[in-house]
PDB file of N, CA, C and O in Angstrom:
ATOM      1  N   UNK A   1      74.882  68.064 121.429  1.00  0.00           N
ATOM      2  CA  UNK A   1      76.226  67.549 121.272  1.00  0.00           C
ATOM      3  C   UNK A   1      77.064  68.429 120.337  1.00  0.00           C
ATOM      4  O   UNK A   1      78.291  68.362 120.412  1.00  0.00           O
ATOM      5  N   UNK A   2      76.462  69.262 119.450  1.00  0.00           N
ATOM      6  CA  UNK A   2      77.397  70.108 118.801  1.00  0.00           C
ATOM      7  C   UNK A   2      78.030  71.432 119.438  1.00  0.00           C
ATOM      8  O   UNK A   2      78.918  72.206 119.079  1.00  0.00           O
ATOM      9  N   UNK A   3      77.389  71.368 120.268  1.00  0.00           N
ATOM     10  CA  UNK A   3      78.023  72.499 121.210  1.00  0.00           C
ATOM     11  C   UNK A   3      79.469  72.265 121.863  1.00  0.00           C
ATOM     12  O   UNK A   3      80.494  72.944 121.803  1.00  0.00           O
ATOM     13  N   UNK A   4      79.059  70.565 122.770  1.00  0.00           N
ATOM     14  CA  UNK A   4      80.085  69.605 122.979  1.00  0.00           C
ATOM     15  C   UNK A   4      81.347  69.729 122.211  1.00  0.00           C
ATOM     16  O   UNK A   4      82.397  70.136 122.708  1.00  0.00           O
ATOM     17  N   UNK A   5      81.225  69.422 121.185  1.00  0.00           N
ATOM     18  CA  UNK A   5      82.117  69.249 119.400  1.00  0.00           C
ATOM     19  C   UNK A   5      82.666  70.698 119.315  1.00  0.00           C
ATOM     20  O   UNK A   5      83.878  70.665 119.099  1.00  0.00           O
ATOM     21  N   UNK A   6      82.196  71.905 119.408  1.00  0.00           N
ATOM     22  CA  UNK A   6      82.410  72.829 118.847  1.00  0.00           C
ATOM     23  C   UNK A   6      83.531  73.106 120.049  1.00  0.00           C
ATOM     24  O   UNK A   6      84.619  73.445 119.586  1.00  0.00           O
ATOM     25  N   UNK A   7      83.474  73.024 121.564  1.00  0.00           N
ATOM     26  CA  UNK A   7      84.352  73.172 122.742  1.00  0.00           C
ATOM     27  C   UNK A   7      85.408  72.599 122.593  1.00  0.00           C
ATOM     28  O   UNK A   7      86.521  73.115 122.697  1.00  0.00           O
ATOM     29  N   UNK A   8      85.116  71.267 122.289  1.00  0.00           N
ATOM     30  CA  UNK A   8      86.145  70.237 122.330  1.00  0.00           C
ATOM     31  C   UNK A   8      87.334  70.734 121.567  1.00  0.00           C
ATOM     32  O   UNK A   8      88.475  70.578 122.002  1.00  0.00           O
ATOM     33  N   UNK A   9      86.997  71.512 120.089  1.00  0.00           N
ATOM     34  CA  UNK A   9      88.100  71.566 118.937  1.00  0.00           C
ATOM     35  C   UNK A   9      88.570  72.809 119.446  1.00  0.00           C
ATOM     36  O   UNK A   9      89.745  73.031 119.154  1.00  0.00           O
ATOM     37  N   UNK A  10      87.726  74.109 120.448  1.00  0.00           N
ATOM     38  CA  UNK A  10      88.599  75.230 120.624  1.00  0.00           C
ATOM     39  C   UNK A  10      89.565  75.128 121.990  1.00  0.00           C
ATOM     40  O   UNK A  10      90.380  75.911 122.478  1.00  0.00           O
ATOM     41  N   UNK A  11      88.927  73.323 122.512  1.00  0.00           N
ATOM     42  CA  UNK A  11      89.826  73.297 123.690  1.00  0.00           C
ATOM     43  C   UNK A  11      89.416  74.075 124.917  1.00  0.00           C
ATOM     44  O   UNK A  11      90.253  74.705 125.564  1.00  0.00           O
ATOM     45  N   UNK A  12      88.149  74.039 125.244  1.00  0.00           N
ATOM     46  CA  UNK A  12      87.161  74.498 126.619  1.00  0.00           C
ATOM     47  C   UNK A  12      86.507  73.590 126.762  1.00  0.00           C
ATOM     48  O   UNK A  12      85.353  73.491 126.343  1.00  0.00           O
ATOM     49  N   UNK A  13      87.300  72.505 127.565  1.00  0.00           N
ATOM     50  CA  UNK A  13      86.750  71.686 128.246  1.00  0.00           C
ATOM     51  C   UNK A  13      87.733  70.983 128.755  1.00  0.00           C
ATOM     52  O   UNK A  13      88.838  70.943 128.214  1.00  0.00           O
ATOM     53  N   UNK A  14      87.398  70.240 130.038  1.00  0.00           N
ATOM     54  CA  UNK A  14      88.167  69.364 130.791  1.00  0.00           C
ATOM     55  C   UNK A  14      87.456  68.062 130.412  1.00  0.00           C
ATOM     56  O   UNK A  14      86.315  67.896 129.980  1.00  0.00           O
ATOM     57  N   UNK A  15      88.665  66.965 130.752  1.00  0.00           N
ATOM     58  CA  UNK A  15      87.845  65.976 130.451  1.00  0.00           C
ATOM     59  C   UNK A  15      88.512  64.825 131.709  1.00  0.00           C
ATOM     60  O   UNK A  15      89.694  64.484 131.759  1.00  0.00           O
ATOM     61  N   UNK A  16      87.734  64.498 132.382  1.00  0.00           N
ATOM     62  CA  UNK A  16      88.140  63.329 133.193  1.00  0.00           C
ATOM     63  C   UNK A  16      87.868  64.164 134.582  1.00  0.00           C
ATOM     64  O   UNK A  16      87.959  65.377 134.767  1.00  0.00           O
ATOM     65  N   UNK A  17      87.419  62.871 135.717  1.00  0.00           N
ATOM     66  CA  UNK A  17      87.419  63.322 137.008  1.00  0.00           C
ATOM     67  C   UNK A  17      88.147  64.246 137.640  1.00  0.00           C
ATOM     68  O   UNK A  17      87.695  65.191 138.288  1.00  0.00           O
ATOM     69  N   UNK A  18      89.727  63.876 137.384  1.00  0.00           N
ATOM     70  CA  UNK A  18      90.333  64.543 138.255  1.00  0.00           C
ATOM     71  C   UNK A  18      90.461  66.117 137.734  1.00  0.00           C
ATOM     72  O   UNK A  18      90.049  67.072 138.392  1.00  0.00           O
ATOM     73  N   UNK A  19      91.031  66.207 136.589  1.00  0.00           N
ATOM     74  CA  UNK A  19      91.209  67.832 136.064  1.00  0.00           C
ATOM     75  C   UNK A  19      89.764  68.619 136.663  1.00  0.00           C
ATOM     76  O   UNK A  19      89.669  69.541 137.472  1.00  0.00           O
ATOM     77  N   UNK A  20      88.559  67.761 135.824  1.00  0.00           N
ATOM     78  CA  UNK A  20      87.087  68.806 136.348  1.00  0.00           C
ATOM     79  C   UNK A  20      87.178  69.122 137.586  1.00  0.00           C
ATOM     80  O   UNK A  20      87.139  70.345 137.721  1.00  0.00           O
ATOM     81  N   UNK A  21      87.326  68.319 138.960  1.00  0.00           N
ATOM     82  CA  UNK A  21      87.192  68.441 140.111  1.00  0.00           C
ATOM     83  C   UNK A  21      88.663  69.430 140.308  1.00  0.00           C
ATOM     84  O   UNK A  21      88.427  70.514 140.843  1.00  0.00           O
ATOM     85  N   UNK A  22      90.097  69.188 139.948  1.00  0.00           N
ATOM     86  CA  UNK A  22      90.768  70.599 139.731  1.00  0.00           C
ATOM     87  C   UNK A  22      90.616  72.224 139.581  1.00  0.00           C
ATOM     88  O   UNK A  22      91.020  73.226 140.172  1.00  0.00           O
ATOM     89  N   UNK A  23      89.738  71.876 138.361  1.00  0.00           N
ATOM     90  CA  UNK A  23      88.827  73.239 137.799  1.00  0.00           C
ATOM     91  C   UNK A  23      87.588  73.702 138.366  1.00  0.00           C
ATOM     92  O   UNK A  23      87.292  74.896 138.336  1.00  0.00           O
ATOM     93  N   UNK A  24      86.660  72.607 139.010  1.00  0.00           N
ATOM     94  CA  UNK A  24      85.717  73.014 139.938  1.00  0.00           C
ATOM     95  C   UNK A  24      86.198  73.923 141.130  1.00  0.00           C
ATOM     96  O   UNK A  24      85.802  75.079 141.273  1.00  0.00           O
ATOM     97  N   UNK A  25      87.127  73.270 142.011  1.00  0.00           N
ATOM     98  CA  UNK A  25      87.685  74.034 142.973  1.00  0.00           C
ATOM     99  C   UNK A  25      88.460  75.471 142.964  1.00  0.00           C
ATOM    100  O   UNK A  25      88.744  76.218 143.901  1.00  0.00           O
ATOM    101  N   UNK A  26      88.732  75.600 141.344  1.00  0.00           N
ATOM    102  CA  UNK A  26      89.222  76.366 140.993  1.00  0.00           C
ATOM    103  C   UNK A  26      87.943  77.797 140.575  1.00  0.00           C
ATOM    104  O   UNK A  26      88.022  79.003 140.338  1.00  0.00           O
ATOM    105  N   UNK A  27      87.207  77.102 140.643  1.00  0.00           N
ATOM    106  CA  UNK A  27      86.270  77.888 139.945  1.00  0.00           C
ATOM    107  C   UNK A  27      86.070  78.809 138.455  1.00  0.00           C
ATOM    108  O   UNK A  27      85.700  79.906 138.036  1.00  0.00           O
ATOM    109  N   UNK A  28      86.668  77.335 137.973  1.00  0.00           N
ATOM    110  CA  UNK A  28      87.165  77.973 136.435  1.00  0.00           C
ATOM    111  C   UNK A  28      85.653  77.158 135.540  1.00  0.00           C
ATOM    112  O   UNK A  28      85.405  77.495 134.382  1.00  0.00           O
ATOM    113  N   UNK A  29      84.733  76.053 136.306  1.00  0.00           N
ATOM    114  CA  UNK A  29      83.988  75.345 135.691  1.00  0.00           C
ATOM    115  C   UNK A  29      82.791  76.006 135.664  1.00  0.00           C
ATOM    116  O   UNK A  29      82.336  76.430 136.726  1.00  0.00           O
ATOM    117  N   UNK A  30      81.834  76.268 134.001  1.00  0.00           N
ATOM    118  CA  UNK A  30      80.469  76.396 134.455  1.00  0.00           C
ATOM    119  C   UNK A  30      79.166  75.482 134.152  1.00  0.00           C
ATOM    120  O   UNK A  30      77.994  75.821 134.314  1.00  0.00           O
ATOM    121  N   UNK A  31      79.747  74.002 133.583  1.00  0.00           N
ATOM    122  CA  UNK A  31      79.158  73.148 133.825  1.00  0.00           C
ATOM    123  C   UNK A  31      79.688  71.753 133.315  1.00  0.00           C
ATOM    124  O   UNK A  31      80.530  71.420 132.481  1.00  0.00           O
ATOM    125  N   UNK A  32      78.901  71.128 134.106  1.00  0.00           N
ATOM    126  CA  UNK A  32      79.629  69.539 134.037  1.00  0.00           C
ATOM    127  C   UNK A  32      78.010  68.532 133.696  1.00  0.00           C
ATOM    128  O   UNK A  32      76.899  68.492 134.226  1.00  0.00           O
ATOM    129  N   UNK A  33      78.721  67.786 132.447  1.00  0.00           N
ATOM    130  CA  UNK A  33      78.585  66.350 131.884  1.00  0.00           C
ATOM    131  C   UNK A  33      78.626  65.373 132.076  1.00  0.00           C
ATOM    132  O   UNK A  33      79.586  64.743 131.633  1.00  0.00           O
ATOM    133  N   UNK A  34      77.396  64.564 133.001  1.00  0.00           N
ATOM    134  CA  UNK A  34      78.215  63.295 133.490  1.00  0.00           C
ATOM    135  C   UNK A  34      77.227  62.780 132.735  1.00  0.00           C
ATOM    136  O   UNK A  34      76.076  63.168 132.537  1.00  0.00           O
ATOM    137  N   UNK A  35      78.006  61.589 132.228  1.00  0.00           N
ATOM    138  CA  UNK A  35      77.059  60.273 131.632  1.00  0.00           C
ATOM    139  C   UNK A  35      76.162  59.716 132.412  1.00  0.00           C
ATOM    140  O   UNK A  35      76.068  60.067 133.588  1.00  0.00           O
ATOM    141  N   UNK A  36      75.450  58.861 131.932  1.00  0.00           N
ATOM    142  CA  UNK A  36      73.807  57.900 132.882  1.00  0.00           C
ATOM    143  C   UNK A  36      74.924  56.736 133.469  1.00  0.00           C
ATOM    144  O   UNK A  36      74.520  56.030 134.392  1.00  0.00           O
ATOM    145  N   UNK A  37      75.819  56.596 133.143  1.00  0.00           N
ATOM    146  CA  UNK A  37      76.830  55.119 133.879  1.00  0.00           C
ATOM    147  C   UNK A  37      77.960  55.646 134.857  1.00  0.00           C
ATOM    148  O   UNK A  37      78.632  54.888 135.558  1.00  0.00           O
ATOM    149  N   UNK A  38      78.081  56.839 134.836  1.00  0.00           N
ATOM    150  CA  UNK A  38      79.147  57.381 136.269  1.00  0.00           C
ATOM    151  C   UNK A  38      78.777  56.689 137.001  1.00  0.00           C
ATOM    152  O   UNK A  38      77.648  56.235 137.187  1.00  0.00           O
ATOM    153  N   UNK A  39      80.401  56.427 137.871  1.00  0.00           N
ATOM    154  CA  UNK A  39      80.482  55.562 138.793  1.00  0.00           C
ATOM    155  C   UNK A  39      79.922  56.655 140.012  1.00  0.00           C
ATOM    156  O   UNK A  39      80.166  57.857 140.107  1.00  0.00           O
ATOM    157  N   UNK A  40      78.876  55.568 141.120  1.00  0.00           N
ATOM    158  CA  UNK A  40      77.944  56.382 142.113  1.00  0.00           C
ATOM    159  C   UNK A  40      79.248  57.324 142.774  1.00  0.00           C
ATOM    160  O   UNK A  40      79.112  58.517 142.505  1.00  0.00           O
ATOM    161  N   UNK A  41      80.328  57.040 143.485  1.00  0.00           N
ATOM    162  CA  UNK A  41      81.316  57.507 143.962  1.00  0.00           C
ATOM    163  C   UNK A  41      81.643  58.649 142.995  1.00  0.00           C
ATOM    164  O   UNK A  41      81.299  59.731 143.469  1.00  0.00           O
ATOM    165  N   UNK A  42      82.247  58.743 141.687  1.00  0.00           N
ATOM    166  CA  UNK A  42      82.313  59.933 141.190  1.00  0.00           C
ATOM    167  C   UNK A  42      81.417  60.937 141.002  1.00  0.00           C
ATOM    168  O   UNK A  42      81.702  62.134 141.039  1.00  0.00           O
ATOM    169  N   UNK A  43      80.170  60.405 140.770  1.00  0.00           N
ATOM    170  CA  UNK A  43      78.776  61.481 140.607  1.00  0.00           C
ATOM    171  C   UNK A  43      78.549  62.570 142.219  1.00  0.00           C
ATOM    172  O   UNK A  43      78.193  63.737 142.382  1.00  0.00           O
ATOM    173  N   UNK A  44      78.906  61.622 143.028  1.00  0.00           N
ATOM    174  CA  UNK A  44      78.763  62.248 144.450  1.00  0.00           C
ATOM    175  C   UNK A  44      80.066  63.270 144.488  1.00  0.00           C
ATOM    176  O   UNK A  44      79.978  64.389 144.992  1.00  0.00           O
ATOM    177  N   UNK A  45      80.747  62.985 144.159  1.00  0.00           N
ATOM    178  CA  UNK A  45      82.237  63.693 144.201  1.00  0.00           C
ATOM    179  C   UNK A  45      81.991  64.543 143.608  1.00  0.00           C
ATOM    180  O   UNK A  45      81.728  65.471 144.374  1.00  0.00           O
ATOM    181  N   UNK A  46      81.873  64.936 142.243  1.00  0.00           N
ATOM    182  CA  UNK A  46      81.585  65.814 141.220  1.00  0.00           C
ATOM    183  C   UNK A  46      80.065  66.789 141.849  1.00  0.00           C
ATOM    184  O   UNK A  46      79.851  67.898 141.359  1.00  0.00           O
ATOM    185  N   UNK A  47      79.352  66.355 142.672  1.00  0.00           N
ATOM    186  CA  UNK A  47      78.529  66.967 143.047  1.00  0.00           C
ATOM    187  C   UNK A  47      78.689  67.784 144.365  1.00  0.00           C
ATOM    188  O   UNK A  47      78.277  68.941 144.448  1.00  0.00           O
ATOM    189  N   UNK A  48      79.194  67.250 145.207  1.00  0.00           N
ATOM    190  CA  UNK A  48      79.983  68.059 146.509  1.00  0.00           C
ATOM    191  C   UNK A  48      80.698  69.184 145.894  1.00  0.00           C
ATOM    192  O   UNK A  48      80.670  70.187 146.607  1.00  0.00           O
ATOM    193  N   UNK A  49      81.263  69.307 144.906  1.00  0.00           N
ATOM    194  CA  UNK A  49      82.202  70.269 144.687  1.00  0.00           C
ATOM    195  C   UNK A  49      80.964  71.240 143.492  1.00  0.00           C
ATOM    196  O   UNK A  49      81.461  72.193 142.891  1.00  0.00           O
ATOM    197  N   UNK A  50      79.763  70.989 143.292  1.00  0.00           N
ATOM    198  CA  UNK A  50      79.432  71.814 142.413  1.00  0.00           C
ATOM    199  C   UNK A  50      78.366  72.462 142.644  1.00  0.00           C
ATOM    200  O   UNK A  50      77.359  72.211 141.982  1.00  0.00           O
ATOM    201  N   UNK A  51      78.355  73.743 143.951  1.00  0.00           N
ATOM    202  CA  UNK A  51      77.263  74.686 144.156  1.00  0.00           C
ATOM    203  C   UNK A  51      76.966  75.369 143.371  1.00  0.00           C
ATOM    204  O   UNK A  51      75.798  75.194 143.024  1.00  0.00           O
ATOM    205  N   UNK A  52      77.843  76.687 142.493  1.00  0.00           N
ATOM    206  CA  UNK A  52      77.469  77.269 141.805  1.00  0.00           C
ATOM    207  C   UNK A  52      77.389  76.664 140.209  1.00  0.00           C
ATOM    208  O   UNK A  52      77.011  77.411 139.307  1.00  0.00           O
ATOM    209  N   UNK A  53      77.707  75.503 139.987  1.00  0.00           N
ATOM    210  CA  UNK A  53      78.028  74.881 138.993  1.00  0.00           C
ATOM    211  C   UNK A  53      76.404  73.769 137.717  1.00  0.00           C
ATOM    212  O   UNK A  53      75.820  72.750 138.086  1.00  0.00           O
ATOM    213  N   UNK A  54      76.290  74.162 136.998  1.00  0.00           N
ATOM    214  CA  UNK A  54      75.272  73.556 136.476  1.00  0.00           C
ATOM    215  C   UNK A  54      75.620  72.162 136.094  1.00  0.00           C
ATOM    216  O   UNK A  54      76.576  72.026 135.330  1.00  0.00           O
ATOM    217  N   UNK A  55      75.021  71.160 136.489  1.00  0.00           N
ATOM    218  CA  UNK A  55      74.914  69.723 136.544  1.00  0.00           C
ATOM    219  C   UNK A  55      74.006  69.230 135.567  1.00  0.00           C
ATOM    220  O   UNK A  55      72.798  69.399 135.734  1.00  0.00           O
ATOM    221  N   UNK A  56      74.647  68.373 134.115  1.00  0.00           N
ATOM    222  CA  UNK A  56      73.958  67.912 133.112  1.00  0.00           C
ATOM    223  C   UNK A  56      73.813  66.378 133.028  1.00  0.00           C
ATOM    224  O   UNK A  56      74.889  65.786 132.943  1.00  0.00           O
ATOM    225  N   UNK A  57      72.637  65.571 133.036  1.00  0.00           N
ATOM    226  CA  UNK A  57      72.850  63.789 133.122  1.00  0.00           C
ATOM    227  C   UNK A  57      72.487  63.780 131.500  1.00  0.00           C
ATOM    228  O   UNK A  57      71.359  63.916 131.026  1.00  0.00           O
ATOM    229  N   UNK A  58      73.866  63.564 130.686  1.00  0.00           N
ATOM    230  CA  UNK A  58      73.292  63.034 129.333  1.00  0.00           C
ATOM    231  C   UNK A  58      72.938  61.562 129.272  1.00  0.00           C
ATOM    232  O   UNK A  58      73.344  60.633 129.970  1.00  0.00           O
ATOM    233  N   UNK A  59      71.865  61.584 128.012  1.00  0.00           N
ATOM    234  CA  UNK A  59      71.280  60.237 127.566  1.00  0.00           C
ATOM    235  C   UNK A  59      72.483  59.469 127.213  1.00  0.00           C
ATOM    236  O   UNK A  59      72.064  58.389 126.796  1.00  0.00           O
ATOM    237  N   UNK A  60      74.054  59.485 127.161  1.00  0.00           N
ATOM    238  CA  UNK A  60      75.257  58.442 126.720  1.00  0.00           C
ATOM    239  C   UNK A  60      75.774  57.815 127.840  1.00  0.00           C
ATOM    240  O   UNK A  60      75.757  58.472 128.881  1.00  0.00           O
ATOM    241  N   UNK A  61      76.254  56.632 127.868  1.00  0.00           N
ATOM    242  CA  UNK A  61      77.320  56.311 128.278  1.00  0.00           C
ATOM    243  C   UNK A  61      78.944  56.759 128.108  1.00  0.00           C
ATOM    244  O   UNK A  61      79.324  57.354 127.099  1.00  0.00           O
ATOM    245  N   UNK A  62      79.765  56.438 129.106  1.00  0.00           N
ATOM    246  CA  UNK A  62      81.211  56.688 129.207  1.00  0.00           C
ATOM    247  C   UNK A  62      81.836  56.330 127.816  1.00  0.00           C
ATOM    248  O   UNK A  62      82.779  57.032 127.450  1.00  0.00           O
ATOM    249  N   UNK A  63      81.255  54.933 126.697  1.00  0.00           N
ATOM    250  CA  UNK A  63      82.213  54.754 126.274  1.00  0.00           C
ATOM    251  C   UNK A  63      81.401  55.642 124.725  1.00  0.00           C
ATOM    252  O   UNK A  63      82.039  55.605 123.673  1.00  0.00           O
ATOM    253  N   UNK A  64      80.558  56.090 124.744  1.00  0.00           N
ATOM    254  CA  UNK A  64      79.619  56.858 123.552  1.00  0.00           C
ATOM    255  C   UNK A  64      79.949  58.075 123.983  1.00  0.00           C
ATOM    256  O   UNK A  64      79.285  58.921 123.384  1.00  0.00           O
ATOM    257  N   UNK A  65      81.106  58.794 125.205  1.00  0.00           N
ATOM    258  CA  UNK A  65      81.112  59.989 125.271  1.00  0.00           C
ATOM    259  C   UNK A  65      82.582  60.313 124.630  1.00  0.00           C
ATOM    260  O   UNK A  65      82.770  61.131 123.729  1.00  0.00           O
ATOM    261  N   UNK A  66      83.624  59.492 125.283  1.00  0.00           N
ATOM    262  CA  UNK A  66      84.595  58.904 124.780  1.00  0.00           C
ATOM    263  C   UNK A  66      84.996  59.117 123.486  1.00  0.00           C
ATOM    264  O   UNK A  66      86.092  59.602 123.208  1.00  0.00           O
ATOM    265  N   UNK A  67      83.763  58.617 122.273  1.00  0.00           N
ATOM    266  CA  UNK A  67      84.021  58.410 121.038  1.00  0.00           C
ATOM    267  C   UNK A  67      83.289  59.670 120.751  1.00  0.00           C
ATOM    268  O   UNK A  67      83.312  59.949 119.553  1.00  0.00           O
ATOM    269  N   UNK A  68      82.562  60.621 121.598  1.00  0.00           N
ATOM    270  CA  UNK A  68      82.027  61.605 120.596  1.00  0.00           C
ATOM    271  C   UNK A  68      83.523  62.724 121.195  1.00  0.00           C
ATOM    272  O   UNK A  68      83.687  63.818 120.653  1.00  0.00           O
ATOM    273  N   UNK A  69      84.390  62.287 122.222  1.00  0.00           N
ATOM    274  CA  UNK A  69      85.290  63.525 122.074  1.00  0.00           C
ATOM    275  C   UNK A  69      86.365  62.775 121.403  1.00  0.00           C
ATOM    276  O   UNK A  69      87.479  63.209 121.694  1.00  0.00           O
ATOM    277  N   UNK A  70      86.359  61.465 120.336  1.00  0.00           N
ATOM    278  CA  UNK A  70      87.608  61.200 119.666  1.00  0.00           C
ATOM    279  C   UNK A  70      88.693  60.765 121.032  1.00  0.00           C
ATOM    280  O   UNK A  70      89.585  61.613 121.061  1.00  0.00           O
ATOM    281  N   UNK A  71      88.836  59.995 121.859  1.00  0.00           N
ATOM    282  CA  UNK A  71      89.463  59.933 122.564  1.00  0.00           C
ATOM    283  C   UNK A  71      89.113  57.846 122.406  1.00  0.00           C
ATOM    284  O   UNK A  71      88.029  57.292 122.223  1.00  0.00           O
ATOM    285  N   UNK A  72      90.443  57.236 122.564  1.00  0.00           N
ATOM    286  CA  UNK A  72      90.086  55.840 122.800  1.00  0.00           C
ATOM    287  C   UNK A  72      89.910  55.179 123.855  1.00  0.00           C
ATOM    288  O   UNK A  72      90.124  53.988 124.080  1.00  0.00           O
ATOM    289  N   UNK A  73      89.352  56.307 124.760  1.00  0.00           N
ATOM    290  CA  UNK A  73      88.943  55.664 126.068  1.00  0.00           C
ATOM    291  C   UNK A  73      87.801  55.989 126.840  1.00  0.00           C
ATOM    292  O   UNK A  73      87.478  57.169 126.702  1.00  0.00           O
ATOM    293  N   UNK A  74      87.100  55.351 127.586  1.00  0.00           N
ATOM    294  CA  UNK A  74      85.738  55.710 128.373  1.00  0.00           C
ATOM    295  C   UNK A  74      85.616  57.014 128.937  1.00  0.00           C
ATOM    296  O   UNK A  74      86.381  56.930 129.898  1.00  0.00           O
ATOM    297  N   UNK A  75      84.992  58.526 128.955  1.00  0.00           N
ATOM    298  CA  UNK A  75      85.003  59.315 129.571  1.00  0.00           C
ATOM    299  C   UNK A  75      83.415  59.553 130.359  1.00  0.00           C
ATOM    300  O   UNK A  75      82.381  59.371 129.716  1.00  0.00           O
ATOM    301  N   UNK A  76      83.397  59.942 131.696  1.00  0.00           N
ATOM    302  CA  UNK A  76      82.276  60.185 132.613  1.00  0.00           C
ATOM    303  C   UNK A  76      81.982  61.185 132.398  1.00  0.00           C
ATOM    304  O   UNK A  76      81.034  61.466 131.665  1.00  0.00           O
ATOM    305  N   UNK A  77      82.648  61.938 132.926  1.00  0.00           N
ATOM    306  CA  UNK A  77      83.080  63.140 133.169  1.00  0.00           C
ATOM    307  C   UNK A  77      83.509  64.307 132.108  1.00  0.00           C
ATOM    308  O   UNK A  77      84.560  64.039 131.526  1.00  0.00           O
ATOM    309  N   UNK A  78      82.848  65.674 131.703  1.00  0.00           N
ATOM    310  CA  UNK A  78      83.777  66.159 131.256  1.00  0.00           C
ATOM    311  C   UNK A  78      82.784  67.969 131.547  1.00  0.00           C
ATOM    312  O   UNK A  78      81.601  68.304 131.491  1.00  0.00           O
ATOM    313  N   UNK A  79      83.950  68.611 131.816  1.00  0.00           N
ATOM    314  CA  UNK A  79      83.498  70.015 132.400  1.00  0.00           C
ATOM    315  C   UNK A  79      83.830  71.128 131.055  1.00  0.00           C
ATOM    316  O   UNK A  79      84.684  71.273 130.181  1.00  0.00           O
ATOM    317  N   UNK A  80      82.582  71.772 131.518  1.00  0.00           N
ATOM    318  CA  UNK A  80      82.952  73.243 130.451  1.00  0.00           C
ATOM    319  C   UNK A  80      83.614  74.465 130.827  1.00  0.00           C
ATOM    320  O   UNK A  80      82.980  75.169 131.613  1.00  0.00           O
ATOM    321  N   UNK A  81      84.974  74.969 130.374  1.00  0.00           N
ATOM    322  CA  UNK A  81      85.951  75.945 130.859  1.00  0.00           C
ATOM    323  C   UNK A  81      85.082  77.029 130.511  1.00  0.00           C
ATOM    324  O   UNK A  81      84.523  77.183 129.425  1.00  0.00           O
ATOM    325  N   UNK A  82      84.966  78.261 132.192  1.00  0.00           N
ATOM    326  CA  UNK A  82      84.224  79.706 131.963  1.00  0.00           C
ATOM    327  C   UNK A  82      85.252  80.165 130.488  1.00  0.00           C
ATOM    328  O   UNK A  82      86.355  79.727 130.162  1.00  0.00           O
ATOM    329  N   UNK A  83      84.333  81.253 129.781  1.00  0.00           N
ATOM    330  CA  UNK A  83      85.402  81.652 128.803  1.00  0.00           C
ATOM    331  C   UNK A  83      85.621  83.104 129.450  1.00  0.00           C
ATOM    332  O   UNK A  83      84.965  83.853 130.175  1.00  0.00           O
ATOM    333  N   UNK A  84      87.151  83.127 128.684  1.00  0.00           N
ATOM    334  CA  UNK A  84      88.278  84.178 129.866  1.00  0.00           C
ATOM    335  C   UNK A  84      87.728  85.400 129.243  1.00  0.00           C
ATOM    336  O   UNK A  84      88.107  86.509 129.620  1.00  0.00           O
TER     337      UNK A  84
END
């Protein structure tokens, strides 16, 4: 998770379904974070779009991911930006 923390504050990372799946297609993502409680529909989604992409199931939930990126709301989802 400090790796997580350390992205978060330089701002390489997406956070939420839709942007990651943005950046997936974009091929700007080189890996994605989904919590053990993603909804089955988003996990499948997030996975169709991620061939070359490394796929992580952390031990948190949405609303323990949420609070480790300081945000007051549930996050599933959150992707790591390639660095430029």
């Amino acid at each position: 998770m400090k790796e997580l923390k350390s992205l978060i504050e330089k701002g390489q990372v997406t956070v939420g379904t839709d942007l990651t799946l943005k950046n997936l297609r974009l091929g700007k993502i080189e890996k994605v974070l989904i919590t053990k409680n993603c909804p089955a529909d988003v996990r499948e989604e997030i996975l169709r779009f991620s061939d070359e992409v490394k796929i992580e199931q952390i031990d948190k939930t949405n609303i323990e991911l949420g609070t480790i990126c300081k945000k007051p709301y549930a996050i599933s989802i959150i992707g790591y930006l390639k660095e430029k």
